[in-house]
C-alpha positions in Angstrom: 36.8 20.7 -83.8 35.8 21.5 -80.1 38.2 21.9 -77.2 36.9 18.3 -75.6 37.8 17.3 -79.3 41.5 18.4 -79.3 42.3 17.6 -75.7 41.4 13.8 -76.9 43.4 13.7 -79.8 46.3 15.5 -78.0 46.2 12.5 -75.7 46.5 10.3 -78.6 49.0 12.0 -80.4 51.0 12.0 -76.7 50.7 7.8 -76.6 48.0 8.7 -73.7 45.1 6.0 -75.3 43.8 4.5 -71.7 40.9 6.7 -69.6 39.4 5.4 -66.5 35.9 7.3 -66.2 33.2 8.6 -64.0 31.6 11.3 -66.2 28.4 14.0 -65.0 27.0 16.5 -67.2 29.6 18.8 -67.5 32.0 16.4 -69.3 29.6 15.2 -72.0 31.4 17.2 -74.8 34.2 15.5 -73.6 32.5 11.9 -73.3 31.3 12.9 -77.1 35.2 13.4 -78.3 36.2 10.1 -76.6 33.2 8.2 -78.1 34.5 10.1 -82.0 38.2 8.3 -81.1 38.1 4.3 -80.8 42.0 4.5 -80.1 41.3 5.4 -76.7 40.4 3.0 -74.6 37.6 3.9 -71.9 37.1 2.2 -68.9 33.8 2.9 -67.0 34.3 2.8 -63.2 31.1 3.1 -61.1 32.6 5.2 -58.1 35.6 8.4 -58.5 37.6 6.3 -56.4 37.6 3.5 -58.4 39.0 5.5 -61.6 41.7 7.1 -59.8 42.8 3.5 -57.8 42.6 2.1 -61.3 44.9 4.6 -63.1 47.5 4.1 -60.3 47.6 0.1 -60.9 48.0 0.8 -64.6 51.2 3.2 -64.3 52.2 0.6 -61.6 52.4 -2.1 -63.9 52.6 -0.8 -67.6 55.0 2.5 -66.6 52.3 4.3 -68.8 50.6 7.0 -67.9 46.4 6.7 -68.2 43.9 9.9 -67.4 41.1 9.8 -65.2 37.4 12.0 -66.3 35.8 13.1 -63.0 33.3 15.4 -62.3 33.4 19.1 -60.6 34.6 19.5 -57.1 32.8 16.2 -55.3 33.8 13.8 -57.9 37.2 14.9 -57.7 36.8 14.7 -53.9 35.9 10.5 -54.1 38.6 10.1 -56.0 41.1 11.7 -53.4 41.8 9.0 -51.2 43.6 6.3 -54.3 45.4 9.6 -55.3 47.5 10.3 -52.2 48.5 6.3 -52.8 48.8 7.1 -55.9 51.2 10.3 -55.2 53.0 8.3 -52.5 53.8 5.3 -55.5 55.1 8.7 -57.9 52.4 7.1 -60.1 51.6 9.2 -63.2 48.5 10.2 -64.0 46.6 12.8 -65.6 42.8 13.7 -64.3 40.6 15.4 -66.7 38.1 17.7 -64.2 35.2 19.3 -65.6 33.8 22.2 -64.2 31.0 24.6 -64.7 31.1 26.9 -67.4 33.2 30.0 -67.0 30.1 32.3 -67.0 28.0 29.8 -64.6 30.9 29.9 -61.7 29.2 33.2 -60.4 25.9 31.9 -59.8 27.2 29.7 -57.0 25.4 26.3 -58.4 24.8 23.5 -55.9 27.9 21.5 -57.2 30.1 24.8 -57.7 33.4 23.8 -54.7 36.5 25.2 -54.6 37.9 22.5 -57.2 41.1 24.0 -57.8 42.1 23.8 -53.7 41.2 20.0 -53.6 42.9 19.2 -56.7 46.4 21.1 -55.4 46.0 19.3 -52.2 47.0 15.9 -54.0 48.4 17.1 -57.4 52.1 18.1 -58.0 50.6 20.3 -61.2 47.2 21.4 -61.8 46.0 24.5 -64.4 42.4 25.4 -65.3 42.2 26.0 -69.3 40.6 29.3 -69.5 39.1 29.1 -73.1 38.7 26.3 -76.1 41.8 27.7 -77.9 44.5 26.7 -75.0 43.3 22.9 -74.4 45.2 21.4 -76.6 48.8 22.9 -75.0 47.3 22.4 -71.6 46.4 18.7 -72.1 50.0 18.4 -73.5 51.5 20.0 -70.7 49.6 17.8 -68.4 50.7 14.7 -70.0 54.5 16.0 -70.0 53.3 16.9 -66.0 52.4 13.7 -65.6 55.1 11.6 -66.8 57.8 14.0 -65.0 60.2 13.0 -62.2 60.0 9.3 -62.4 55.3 9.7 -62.3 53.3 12.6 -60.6 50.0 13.8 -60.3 48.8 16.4 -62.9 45.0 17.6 -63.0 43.5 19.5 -65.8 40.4 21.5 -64.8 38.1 21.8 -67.8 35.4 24.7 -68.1 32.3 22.9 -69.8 32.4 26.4 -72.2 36.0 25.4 -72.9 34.9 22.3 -74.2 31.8 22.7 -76.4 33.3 25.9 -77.9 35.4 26.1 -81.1 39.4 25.2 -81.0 41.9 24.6 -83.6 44.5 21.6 -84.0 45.9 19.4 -81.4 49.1 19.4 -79.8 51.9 16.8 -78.6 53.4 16.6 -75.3 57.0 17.1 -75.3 59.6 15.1 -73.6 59.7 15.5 -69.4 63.0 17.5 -68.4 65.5 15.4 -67.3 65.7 13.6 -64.1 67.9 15.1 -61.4 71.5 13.0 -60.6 73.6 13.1 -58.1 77.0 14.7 -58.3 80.1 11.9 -59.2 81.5 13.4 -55.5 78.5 12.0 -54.1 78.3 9.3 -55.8 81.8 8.1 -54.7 81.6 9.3 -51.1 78.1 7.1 -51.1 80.1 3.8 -52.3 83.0 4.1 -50.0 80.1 4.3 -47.3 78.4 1.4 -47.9 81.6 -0.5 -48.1 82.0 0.4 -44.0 80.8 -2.5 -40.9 76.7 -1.5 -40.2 76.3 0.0 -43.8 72.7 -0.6 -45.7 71.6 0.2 -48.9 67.5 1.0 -48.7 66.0 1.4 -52.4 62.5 2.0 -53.6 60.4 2.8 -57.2 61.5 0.8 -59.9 64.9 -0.7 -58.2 62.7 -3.0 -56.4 61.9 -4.8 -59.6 63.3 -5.5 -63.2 67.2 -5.0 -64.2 67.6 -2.2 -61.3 66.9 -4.5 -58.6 69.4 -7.1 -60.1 72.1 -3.9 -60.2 71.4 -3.1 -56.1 71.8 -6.8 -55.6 75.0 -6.6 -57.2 75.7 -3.5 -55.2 74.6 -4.6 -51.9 77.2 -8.2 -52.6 80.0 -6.2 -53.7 80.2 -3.9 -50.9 78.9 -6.2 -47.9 75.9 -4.1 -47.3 72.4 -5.2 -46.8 69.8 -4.5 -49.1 66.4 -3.2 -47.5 63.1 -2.6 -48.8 60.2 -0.2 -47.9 56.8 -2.3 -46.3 54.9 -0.1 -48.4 56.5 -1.1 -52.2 54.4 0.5 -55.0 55.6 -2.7 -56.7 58.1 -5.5 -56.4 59.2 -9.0 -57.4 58.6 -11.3 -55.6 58.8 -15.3 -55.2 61.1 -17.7 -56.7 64.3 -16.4 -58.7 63.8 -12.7 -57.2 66.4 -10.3 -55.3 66.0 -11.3 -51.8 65.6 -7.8 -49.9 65.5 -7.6 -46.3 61.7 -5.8 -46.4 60.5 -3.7 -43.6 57.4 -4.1 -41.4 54.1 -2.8 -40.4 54.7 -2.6 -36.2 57.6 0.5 -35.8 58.8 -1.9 -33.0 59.6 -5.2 -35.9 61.6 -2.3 -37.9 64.2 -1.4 -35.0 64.3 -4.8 -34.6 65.8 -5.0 -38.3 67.2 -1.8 -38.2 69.4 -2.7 -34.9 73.0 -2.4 -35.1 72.9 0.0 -38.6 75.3 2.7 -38.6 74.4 4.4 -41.8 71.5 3.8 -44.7 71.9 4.8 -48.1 68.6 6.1 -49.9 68.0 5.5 -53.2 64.8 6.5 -54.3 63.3 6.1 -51.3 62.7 8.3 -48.2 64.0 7.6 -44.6 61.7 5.2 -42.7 59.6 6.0 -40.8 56.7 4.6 -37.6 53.3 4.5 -39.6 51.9 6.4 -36.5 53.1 8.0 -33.7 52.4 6.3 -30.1 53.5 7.5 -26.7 56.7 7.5 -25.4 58.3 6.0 -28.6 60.2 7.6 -31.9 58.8 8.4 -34.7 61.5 6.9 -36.5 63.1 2.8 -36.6 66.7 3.7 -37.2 69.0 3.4 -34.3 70.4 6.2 -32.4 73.1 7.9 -34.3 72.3 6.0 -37.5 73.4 8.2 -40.3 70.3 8.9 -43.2 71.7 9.5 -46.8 69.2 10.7 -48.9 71.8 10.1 -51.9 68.7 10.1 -54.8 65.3 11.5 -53.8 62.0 10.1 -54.7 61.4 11.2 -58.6 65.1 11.5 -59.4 67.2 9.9 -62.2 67.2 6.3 -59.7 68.7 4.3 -63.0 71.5 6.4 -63.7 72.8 6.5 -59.7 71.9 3.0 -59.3 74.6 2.3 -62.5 77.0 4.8 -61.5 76.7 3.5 -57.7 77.5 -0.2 -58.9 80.1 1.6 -61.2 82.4 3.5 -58.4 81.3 0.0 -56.2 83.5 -2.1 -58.5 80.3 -3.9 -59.7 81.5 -6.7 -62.2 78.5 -9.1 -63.0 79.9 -11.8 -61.0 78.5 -11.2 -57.7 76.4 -13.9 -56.7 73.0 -12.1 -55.8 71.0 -13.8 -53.1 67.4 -14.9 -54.1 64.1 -16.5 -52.5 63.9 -20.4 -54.0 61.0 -22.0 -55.1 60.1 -23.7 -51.8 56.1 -24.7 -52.1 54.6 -25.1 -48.6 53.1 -28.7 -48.1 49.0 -28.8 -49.1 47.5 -27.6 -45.1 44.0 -29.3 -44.3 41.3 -28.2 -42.4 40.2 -24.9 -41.1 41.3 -21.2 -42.6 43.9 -19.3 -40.6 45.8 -16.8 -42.6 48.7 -18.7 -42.3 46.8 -21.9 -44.6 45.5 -19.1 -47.1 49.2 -18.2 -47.1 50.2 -21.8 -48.0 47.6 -22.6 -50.5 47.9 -19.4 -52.0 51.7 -19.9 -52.6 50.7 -23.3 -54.0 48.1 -22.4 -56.2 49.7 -18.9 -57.6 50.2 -19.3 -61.3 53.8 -18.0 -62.3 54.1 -14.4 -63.5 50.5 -13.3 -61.7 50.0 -9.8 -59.9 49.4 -9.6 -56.7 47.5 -6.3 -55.3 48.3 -6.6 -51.3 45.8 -5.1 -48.8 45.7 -7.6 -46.5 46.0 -5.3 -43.5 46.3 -7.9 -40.3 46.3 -10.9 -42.3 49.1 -10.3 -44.5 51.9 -10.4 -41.7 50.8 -14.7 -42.1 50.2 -14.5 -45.6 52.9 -12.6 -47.5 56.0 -15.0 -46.2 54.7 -18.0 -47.9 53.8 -16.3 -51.3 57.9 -15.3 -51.4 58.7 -18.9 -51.5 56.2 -18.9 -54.9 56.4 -19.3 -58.4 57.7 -15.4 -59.6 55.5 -12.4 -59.3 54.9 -9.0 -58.5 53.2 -7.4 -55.5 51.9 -3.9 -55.8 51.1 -2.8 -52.1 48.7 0.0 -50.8 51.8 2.7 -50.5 49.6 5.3 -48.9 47.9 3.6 -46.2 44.6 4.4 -47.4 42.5 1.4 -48.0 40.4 0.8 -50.7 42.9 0.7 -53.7 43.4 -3.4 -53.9 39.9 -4.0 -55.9 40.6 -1.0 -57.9 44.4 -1.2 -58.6 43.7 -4.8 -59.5 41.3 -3.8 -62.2 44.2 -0.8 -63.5 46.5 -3.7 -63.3 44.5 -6.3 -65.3 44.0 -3.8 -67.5 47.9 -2.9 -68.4 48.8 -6.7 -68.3 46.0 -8.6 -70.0 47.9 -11.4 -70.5 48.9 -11.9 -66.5 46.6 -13.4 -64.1 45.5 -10.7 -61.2 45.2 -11.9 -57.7 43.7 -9.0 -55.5 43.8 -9.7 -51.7 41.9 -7.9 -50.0 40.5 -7.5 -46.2 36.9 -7.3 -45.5 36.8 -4.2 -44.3 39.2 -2.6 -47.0 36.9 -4.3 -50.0 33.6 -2.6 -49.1 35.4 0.6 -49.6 35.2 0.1 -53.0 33.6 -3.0 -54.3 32.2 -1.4 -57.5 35.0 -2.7 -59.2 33.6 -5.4 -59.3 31.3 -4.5 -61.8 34.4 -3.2 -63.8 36.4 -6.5 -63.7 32.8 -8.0 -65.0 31.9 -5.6 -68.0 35.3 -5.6 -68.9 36.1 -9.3 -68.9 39.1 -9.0 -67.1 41.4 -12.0 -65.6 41.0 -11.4 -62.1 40.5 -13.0 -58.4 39.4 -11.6 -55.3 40.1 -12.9 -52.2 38.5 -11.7 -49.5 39.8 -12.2 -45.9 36.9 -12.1 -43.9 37.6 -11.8 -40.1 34.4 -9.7 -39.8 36.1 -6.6 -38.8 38.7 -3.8 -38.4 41.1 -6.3 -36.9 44.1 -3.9 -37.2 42.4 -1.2 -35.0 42.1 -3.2 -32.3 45.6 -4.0 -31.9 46.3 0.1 -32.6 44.7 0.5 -29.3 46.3 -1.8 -27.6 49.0 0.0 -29.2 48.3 3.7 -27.5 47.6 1.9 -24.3 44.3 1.3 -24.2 43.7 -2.2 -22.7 40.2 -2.7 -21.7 37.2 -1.3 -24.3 33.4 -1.7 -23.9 30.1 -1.7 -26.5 31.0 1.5 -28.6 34.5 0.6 -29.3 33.5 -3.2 -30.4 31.0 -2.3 -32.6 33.1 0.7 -34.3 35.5 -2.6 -35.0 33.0 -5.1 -35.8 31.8 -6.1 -39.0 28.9 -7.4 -37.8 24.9 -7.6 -37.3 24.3 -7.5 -39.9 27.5 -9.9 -41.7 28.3 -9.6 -44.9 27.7 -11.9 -47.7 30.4 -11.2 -50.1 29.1 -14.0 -52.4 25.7 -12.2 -52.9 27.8 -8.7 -53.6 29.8 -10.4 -56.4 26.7 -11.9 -58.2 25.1 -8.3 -57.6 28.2 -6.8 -59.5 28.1 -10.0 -62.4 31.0 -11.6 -61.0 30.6 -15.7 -59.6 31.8 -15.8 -55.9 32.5 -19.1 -54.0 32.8 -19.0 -49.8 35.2 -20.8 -48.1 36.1 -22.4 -44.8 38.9 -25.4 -45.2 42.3 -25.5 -47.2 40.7 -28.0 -49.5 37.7 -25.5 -50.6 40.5 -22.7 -51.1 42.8 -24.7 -52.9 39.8 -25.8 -55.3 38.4 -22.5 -55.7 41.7 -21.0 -56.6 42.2 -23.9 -59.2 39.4 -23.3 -61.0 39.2 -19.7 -60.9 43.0 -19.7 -62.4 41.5 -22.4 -65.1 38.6 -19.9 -65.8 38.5 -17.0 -68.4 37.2 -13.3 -66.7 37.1 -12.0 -63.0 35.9 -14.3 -59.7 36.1 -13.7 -56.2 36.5 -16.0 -53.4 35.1 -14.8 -49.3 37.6 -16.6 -47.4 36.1 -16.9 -43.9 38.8 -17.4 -41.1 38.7 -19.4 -38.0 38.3 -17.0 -35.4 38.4 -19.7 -32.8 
């Protein structure tokens, strides 16, 4: 047995049996071990961005933690981007580096970087195994990393040397520590709060979905509060029968505008909110002035536990009467694509219990109140604010739930960041659409600089927010990538598309091209 060897049946011993991969030379011994163990399940993914965006749907939507295999200092460096979403989501997952071998570092080799600094820059625990003989107990310590305060980011650096050479026996990750809870005093002060005039109740992680968000409902009637939601939600239910949450905006502005009149918020799980940007002459923050921030459970704590105790000390009973969106399908629209219509026949056409992977940037604002009249679902949203995660997050997400239609909506813009997935949703077979809002550019920037002022812009500017000259042909990309693709430009062609993608086994994408008129 090698040290690639161990480290994979570590992961298997650990219930770790998913890897999304982009392999080089120095992980072959490693590619070897995987290849040795059918239990694990490898996903090839043709870009480092891809794997990582892929192992943060997975723990999205399966709570289980998957490992990425990336290569040296560059690979690791595509794959940055999906890891800060996947770090803002407290998504666990556990990359597998490899790296020169320890006697090669000094020779300063072309793809020799400083690894170790890009991989604490996104990663809550990284370690470099220093011989064969310690990567078992490291790979079990990352996996116990990993799955740690609610999901982090743990990164494994992997000497080639301390793969090929000689190791003995495997280890097994041991249980995370213990989620940190907030005192009983706390916990009674927090109730009494939100029973006071202007109190809210702002929750994130997994009370936005499941039995915890039926428990803040509960909380939120009991006391008179309102229940808010963060715009970025790593994931939440959504559509008919689900917890109605008041969920925050985009535009800073829209947010004080549901924000006004708040005298207090309660976090649980969740961080204060907060503008996307700064601009000029405005706060950084949507909360009204002397609004008091209670940051009663962080991020990564026990959120279950307070969430229980809070409906406990609340006087919580299980006979509040928990508002909820109603099935409320939008009449069939008719004629030319506005993202309000994709809205409506999307809503119409959604099959009950799909995933929805949100990066709609300017689009979605029209879009995403339709789909919460739909059938049930859940929405897993770009928390980061990096685009380029929908196509791959879909595929992590298809993955987990095989037996759950994936619908990823995606601008046109966002998708070319990463449209090697495609290739992944093909080879893999999975159960995935693509809808692609094409408006034929960066439509959001345009309205950030109206934003910061800027009111009149000339050639340079319009053609560093056009998608244009040449336009893309997103049909021709999905063949490229094995996939069938359909364009569309009325209702009726969306609506029928949709139908007989949802009627057809594997992955299909659909260019949606709006009326710009």
């Amino acid at each position: 047995m090698n040290g690639a060897e161990s480290l994979v049946q570590t992961m298997l011993a650990s219930g770790l049996d998913t890897c999304f991969a982009n392999p080089g030379t120095s992980e072959m011994h490693f590619v070897a071990a995987l290849d040795s163990n059918p239990d694990m399940r490898c996903v090839l993914c043709l870009f480092e961005g891809g794997t990582t965006g892929a192992a943060d749907g997975y723990f999205r939507m399966s709570g289980k933690v998957a490992s990425t295999l990336l290569h040296l200092g560059p690979g690791f460096g595509n794959g940055w981007a999906n890891l800060h979403n996947a770090r803002k989501a407290t998504s666990g997952i556990v990359n597998v580096v490899g790296d020169h071998a320890t006697y090669h570092l000094r020779h300063d080799a072309p793809l020799k970087g400083d690894l170790e600094g890009v991989a604490r820059s996104v990663s809550q625990w990284v370690r470099v195994s220093p011989d064969a003989s310690a990567v078992a107990a490291d790979g079990a310590d990352a996996i116990r990393a990993a799955r740690s305060n609610g999901g982090q980011i743990a990164t494994l650096i992997l000497p080639a040397d301390t793969a090929w050479n000689a190791a003995e026996g495997t280890a097994t990750a041991a249980l995370p520590p213990a989620q940190h809870r907030p005192s009983p005093a706390q916990i009674e002060a927090a109730a009494r709060r939100l029973a006071e005039p202007g109190a809210a109740l702002m929750v994130g992680g997994p009370a936005l979905y499941g039995p915890l968000a039926e428990t803040a409902g509960r909380i939120a009637v009991r006391t008179g509060c309102r229940l808010i939601a963060p715009f970025f939600a790593p994931r939440i239910r959504r559509g008919a029968g689900s917890v109605r949450f008041e969920q925050l905006k985009y535009p800073g502005d829209l947010n004080a505008e549901i924000l006004k009149g708040l005298t207090g918020i309660l976090l649980v799980g969740e961080g204060p909110p907060v503008n996307f940007f700064a601009y000029p002459g405005k706060p950084s923050t949507p909360e009204p002035p002397g609004c008091a921030i209670d940051r009663l459970c962080e991020r990564g704590w026990d959120v279950a536990w307070t969430l229980e105790a809070l409906a406990e000390a609340a006087g919580v009973d299980g006979s509040e009467a928990v508002p909820r969106h109603e099935l409320a399908l939008p009449d069939a629209p008719a004629g030319p694509l506005t993202p309000e219509v994709v809205g409506m026949v999307l809503a119409r056409q959604l099959p009950e219990e799909a995933i929805v992977v949100n990066e709609a940037v300017t689009a979605g604002a029209a879009i995403w109140p339709q789909m919460d009249m739909a059938w049930p679902h859940d929405r897993i949203n770009t928390t980061g604010g990096s685009i380029g995660q929908c196509l791959p997050a879909a595929v992590g997400a298809a993955v987990a739930c095989p037996d759950r239609r994936v619908v990823a909506v995606s601008g046109d813009g966002s998708a070319m960041y990463t449209i090697q997935a495609l290739w992944t949703m093909a080879r893999e077979g999975l159960d995935a659409t693509v809808i692609v809002i094409a408006n034929r550019g960066y439509k959001i920037l345009r309205g950030e600089l109206a934003n910061l002022g800027v009111e009149r812009y000339g050639r340079n500017a319009a053609r560093m927010f056009d998608i244009e000259q040449p336009e893309l042909d997103f049909v021709a990309l999905a063949k490229g990538h094995g996939v069938s693709g359909r364009r569309v430009t009325t209702a009726e062609e969306f609506s029928d598309a949709l139908a007989r993608s949802f009627a057809t086994p594997g992955p299909a994408l659909i260019e949606v091209a709006l009326s710009l008129s």
